[in-house]
ROSE-4610 file (N, C-alpha, C; in Angstrom, 1 decimal, always signed):
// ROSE-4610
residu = [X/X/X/X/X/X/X/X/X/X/X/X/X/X/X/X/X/X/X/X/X/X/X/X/X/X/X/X/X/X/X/X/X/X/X/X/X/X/X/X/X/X/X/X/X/X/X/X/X/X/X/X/X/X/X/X/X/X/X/X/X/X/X/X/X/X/X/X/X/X/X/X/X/X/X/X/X/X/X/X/X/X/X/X/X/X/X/X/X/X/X/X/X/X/X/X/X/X/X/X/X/X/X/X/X/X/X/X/X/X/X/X/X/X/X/X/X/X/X/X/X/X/X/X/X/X/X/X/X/X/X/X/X/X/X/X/X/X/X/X/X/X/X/X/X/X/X/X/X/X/X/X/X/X/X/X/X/X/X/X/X/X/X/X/X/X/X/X/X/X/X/X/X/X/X/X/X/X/X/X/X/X/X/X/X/X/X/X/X/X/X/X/X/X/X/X/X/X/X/X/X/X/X/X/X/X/X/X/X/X/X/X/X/X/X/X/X/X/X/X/X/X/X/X/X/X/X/X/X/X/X/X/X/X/X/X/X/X/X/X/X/X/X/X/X/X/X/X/X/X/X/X/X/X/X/X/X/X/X/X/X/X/X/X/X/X/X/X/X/X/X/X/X/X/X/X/X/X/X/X/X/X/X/X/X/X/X/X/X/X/X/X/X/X/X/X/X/X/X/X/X/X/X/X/X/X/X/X/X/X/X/X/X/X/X/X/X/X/X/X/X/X/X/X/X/X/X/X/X/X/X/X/X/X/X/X/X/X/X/X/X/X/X/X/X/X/X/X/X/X/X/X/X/X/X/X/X/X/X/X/X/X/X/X/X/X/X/X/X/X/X/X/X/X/X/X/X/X/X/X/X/X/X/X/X/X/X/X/X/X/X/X/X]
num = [1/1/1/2/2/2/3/3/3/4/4/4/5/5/5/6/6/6/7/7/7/8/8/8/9/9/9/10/10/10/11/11/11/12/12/12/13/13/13/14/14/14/15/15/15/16/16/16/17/17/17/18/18/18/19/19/19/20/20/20/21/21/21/22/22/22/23/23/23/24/24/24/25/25/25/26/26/26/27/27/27/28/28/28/29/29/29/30/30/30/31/31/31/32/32/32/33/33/33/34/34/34/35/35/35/36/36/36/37/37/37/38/38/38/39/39/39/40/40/40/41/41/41/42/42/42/43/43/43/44/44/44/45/45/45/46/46/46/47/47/47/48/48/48/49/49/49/50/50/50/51/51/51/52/52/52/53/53/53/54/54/54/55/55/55/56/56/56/57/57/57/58/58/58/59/59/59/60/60/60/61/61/61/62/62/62/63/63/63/64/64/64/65/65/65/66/66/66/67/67/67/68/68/68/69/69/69/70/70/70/71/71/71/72/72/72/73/73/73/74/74/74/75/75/75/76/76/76/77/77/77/78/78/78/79/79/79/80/80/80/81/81/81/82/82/82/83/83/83/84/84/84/85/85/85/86/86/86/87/87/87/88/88/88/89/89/89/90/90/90/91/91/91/92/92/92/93/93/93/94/94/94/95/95/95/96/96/96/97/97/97/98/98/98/99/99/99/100/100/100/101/101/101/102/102/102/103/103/103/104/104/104/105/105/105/106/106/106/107/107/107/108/108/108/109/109/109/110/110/110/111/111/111/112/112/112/113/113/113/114/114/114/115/115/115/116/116/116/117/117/117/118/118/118/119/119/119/120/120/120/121/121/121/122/122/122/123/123/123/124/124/124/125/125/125/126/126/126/127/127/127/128/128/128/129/129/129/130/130/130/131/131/131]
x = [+118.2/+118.0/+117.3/+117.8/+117.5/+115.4/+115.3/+113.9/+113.9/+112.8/+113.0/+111.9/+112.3/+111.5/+111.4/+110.4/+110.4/+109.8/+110.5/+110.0/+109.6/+108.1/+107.3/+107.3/+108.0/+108.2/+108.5/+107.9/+108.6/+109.5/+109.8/+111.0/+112.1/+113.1/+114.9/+115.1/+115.0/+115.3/+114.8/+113.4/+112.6/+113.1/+113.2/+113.9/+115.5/+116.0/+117.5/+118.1/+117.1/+116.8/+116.6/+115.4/+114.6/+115.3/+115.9/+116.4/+118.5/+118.7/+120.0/+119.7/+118.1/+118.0/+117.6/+116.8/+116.3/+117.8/+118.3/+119.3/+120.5/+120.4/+121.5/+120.6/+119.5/+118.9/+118.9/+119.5/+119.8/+118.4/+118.0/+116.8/+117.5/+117.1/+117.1/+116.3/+116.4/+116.3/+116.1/+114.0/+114.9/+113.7/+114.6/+113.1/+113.1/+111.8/+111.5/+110.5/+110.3/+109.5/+108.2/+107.7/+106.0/+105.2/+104.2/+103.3/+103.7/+103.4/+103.5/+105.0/+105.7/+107.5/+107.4/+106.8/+106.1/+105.6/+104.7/+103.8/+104.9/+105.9/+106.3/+107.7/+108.0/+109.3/+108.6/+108.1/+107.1/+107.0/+106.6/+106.5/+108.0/+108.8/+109.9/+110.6/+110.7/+111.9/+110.8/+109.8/+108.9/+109.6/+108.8/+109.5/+108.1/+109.0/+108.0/+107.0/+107.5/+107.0/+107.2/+105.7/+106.1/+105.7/+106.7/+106.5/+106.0/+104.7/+104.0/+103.6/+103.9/+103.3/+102.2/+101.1/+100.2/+99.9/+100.9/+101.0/+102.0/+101.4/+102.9/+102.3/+103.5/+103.1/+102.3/+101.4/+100.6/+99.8/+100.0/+98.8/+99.4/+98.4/+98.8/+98.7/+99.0/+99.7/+98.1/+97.0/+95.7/+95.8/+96.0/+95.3/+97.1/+97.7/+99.2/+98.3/+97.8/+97.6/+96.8/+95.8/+94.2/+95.0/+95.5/+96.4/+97.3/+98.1/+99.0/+97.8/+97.1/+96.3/+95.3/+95.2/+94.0/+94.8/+96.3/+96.9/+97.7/+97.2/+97.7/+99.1/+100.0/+101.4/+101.7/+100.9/+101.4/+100.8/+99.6/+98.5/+99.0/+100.1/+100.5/+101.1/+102.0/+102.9/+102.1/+103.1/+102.4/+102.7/+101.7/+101.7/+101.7/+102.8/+102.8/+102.5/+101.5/+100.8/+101.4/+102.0/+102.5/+102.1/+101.9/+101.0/+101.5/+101.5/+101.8/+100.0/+99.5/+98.0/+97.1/+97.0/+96.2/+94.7/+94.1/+93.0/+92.7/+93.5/+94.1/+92.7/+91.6/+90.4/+89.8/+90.3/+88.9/+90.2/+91.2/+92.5/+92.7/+93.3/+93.4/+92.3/+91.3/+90.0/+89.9/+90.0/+90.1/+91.3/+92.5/+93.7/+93.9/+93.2/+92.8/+91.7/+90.8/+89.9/+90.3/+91.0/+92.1/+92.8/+93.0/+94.1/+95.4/+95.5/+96.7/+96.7/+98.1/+98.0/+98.1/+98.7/+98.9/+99.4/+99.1/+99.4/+99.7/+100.6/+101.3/+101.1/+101.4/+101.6/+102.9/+103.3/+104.1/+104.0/+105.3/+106.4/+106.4/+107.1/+106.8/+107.9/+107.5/+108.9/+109.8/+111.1/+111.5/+112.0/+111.6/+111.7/+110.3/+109.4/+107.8/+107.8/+108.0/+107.9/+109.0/+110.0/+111.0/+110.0/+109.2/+108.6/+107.7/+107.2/+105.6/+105.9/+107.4/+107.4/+108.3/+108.7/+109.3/+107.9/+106.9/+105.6/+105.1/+104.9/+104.2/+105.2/+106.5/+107.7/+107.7/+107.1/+106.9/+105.8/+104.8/+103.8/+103.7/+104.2/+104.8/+105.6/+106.7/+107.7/+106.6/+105.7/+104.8/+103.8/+103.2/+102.3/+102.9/+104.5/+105.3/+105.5/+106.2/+105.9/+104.8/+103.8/+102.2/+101.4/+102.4/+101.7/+102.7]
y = [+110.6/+110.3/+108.9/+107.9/+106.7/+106.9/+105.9/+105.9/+105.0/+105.6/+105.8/+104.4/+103.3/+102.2/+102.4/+102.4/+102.5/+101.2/+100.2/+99.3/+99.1/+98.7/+98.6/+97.3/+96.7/+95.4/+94.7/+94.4/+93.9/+92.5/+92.0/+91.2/+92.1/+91.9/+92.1/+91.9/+90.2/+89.7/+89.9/+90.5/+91.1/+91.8/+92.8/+94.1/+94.2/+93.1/+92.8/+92.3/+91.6/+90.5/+91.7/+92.1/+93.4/+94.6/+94.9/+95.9/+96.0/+94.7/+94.2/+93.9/+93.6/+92.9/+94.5/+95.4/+96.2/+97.5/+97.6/+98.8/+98.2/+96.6/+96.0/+96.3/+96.2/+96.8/+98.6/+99.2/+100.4/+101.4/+101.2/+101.9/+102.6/+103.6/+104.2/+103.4/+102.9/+102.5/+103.0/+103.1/+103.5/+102.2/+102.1/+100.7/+101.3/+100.8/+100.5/+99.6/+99.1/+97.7/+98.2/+99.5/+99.8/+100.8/+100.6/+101.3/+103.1/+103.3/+104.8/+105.4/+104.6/+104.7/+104.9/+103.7/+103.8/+105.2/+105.7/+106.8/+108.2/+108.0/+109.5/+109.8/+107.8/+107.8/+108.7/+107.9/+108.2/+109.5/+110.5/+111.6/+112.6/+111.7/+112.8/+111.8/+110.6/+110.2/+110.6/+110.5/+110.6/+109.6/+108.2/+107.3/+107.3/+106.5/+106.2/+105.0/+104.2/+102.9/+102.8/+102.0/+101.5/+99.8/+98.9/+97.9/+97.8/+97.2/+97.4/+96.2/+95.9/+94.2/+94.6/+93.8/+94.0/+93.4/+92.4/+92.5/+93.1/+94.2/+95.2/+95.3/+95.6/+96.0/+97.6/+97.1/+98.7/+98.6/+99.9/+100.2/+99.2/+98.7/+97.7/+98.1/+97.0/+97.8/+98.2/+97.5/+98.6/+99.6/+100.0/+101.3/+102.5/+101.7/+102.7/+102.8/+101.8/+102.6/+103.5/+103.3/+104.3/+105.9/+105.5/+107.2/+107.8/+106.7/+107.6/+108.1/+106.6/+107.2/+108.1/+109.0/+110.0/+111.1/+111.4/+112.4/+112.7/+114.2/+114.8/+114.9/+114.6/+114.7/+113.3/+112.1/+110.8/+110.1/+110.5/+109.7/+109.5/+110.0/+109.7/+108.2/+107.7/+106.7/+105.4/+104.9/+103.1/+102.6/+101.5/+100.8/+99.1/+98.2/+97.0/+96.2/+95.6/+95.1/+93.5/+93.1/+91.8/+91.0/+90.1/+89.1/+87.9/+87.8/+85.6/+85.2/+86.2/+85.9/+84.8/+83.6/+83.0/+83.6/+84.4/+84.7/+85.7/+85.1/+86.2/+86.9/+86.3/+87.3/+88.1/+87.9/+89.1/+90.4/+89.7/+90.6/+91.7/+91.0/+91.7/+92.3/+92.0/+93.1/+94.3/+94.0/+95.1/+96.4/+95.2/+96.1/+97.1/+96.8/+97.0/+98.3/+98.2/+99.0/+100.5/+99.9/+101.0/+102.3/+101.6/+101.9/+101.6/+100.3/+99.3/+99.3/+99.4/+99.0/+97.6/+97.0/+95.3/+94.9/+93.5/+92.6/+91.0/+91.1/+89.3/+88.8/+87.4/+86.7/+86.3/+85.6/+85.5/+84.0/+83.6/+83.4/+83.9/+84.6/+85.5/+85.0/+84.9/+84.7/+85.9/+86.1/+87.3/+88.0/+87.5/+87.8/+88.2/+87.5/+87.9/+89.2/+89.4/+90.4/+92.1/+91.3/+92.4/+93.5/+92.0/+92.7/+93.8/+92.6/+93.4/+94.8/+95.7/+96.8/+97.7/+97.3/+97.5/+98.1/+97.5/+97.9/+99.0/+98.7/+100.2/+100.9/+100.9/+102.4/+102.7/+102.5/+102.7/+103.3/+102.9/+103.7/+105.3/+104.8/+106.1/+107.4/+106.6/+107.3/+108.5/+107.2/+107.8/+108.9/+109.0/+109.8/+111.0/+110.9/+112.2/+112.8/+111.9/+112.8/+113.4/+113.2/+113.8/+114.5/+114.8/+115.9/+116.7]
z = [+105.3/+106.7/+106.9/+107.7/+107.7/+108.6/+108.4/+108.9/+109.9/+111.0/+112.6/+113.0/+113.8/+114.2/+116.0/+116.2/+117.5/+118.0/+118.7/+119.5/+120.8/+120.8/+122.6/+122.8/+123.8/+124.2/+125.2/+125.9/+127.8/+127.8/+126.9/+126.7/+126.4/+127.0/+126.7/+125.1/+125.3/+124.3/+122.7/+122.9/+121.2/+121.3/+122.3/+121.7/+121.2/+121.7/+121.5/+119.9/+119.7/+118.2/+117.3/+117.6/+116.6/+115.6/+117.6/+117.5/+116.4/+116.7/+115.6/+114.5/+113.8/+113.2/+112.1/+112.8/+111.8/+111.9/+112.4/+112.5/+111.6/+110.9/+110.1/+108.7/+109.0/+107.8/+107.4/+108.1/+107.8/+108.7/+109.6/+110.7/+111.3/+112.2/+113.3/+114.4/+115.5/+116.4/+118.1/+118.4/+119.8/+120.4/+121.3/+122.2/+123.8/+124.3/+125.7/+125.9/+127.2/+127.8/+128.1/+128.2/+129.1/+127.7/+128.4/+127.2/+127.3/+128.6/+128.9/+128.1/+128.4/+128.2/+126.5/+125.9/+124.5/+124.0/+124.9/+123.8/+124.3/+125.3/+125.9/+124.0/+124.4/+123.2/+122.0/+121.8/+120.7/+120.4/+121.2/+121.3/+120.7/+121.2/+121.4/+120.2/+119.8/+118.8/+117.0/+116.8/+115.9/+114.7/+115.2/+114.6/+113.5/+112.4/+111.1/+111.4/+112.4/+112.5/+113.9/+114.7/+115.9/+115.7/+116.2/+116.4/+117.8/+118.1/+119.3/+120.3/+121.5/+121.9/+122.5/+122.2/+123.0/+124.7/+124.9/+126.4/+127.1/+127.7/+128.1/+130.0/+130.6/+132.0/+132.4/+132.9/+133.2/+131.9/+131.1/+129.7/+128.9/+128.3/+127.2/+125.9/+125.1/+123.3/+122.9/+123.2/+122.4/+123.0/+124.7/+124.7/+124.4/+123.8/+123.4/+121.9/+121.5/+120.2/+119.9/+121.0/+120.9/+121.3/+122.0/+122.8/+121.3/+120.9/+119.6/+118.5/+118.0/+116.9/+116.9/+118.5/+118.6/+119.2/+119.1/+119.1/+117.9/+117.5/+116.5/+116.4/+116.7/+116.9/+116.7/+117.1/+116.9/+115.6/+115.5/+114.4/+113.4/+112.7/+111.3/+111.6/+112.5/+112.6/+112.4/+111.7/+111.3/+112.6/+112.9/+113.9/+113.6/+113.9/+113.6/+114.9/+115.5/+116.6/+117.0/+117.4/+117.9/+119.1/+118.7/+120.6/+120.3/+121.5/+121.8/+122.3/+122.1/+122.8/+121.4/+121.7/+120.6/+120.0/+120.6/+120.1/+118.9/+117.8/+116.7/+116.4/+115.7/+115.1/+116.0/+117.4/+118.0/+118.2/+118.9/+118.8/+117.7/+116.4/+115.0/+115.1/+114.9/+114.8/+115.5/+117.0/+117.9/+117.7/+117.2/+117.0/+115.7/+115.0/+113.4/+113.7/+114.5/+114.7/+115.4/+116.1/+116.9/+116.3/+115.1/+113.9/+114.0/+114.4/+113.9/+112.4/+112.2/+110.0/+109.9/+110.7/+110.9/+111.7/+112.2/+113.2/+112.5/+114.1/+114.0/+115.2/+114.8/+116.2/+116.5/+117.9/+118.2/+118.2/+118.2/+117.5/+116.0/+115.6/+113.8/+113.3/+111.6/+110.9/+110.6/+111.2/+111.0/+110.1/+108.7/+107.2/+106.8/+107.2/+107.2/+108.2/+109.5/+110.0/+109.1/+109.3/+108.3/+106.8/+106.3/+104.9/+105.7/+106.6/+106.5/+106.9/+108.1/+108.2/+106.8/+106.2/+104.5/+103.9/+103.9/+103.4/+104.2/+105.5/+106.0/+106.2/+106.1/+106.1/+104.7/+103.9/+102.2/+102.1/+102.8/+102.6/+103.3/+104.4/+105.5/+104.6/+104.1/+102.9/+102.1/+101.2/+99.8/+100.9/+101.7/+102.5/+102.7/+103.1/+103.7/+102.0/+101.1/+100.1/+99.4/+99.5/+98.8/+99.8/+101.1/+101.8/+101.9]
């Protein structure tokens, strides 16, 4: 069974790119634009990976992460954190602290983004097997 990417993003367009870009790499794919919309998907698609923006309308991508990573039903899922926001070290910190596995900025290289979720859907993979 292919492994499950779930995209949070209030652009059309990221989710448009993302979403062709990782489902040609053989993903399962579901997206939506709001945080809330984010943790309900979340809930019900039980993706391996969320790719997450942190400026979203209404709840924003930290407090989607604080909410997945402190519910037992969500907490296992890798979270990749994305912003156009320049303030990378206090951001990444906070996002990291949250229990983000990693973060980018925006504009990203989409071969660099590609790896970096290859690595935490591997590690995701190796955890499901050793539990």
């Amino acid at each position: 069974m292919a492994q499950k990417i779930l995209l949070v993003d209030d652009e059309p367009a990221i989710l448009k790119i993302l979403g062709n870009v990782f489902s040609d790499e053989g993903y399962s794919i579901a997206a939506t634009s709001t945080g809330e919309a984010g943790i309900e998907k979340a809930k019900e698609f039980n993706p391996d990976l969320v790719i997450l923006d942190v400026m979203l309308p209404g709840m924003n991508g930290f407090e989607v992460c604080r909410v997945l990573k402190e519910d037992d039903k969500t907490k296992h899922i890798a979270i990749l954190m994305l912003t156009g926001i320049s303030i990378l070290a206090e951001h990444k910190k906070k996002a990291l602290d949250l229990g983000a596995d990693d973060y980018m900025t925006k504009p990203f290289d989409m071969e660099d983004l590609i790896n970096r979720a290859k690595v935490l859907l591997g590690r995701q993979e190796k955890n499901e097997k050793d539990n």
